[in-house]
C-alpha positions in Angstrom: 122.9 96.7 91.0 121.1 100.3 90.5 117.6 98.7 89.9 117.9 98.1 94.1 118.4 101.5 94.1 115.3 102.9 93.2 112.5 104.2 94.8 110.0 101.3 94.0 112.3 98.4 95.2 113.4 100.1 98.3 109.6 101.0 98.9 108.6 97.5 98.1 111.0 95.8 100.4 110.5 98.0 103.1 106.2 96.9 102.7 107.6 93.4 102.7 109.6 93.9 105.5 106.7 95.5 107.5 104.0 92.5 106.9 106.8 90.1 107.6 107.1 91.8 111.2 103.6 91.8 111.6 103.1 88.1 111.1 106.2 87.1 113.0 104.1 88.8 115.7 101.2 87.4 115.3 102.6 83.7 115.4 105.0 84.3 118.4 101.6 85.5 120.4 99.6 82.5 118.8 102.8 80.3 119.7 102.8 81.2 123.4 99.5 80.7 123.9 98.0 84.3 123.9 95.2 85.2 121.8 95.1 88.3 120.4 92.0 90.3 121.1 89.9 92.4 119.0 91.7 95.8 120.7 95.6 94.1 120.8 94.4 93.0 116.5 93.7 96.6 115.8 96.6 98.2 117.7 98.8 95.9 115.9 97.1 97.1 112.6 97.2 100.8 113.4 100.6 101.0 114.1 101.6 98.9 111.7 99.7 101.3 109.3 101.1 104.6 111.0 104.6 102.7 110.3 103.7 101.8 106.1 102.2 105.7 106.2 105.6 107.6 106.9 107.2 105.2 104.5 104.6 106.2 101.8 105.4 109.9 102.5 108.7 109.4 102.1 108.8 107.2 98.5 105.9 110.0 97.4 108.8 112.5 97.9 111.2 110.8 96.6 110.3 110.1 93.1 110.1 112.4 89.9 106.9 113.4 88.3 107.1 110.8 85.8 107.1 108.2 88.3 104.4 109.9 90.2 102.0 109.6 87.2 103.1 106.3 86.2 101.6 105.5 89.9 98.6 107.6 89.3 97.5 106.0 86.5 98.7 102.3 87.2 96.2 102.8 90.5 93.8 104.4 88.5 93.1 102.1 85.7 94.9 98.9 86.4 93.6 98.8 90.0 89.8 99.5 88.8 89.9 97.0 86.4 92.0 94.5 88.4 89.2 95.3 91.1 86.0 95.1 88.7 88.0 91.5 87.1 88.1 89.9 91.0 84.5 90.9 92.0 83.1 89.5 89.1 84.9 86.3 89.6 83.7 85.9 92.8 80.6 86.9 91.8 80.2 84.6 89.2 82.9 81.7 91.2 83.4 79.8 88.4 86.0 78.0 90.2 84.7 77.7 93.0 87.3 79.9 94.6 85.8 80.6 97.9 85.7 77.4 98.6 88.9 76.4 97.6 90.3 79.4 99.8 88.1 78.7 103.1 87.4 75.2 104.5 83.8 74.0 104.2 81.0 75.6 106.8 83.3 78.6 107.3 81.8 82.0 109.3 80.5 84.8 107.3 83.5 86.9 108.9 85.7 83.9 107.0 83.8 84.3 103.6 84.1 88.6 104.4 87.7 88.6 104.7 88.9 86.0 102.1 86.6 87.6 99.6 88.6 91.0 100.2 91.6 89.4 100.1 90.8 88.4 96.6 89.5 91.9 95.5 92.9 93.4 97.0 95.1 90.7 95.3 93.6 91.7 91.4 93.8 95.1 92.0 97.8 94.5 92.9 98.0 92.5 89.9 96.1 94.8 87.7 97.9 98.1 89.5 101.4 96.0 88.4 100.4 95.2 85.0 99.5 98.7 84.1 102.3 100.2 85.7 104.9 97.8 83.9 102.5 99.0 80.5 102.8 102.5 81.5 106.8 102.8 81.5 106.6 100.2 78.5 104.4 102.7 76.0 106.7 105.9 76.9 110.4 104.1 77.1 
């Protein structure tokens, strides 16, 4: 199939593929007993970061203009908004979303980092859905 082909899937897959490693590490240290540290956390991070960073460069080369701008602006406006749309939500937790993502008397670390995850998770949906309008509106 030539949609595998392109730049975006392979880039996507290989991200994928990355986290996928990371948490398989992270459970077979939990699993044997070992907690990770602050220091052994971060180093885990960082070079799973330095890995994600020479992929980047390598999909940024590999793609035409067009796609570079589609990126551009899908990061620019659907990520902003995507962003503004989750912080508001949480601000506003009409749901009650924070506590239905962390269990009751959770640590303000808890609170810090499930919060983020929400702000990162709209600004993927919102970078996806302007990207997918992007190539729509000029196809």
């Amino acid at each position: 199939m030539s949609w595998v082909r392109t730049p975006f899937i392979r880039f996507s897959g290989t991200v994928l593929a990355g986290a996928l490693v990371v948490l398989a590490l992270q459970w077979g240290v939990r699993a044997s007993g070992y907690q990770l540290t602050g220091l052994g956390f971060l180093a885990l991070i960082l070079g799973w970061s330095a890995v994600i960073g020479v992929i980047l460069m390598r999909y940024w080369r590999g793609i035409d203009e067009a796609a570079r701008e589609a990126q551009k602006w899908a990061w620019y406006w659907g990520g902003s908004i995507g962003m503004g749309v989750a912080a508001v939500g949480l601000a506003m937790n009409p749901f009650d979303v924070v506590g239905l993502l962390v269990p009751a008397g959770a640590d303000r670390r808890s609170l810090l980092l499930h919060g983020a995850g929400v702000v990162m998770f709209g600004q993927l949906i919102g970078f996806h859905l302007a990207w997918a309008y992007w190539w729509w509106s000029r196809r």
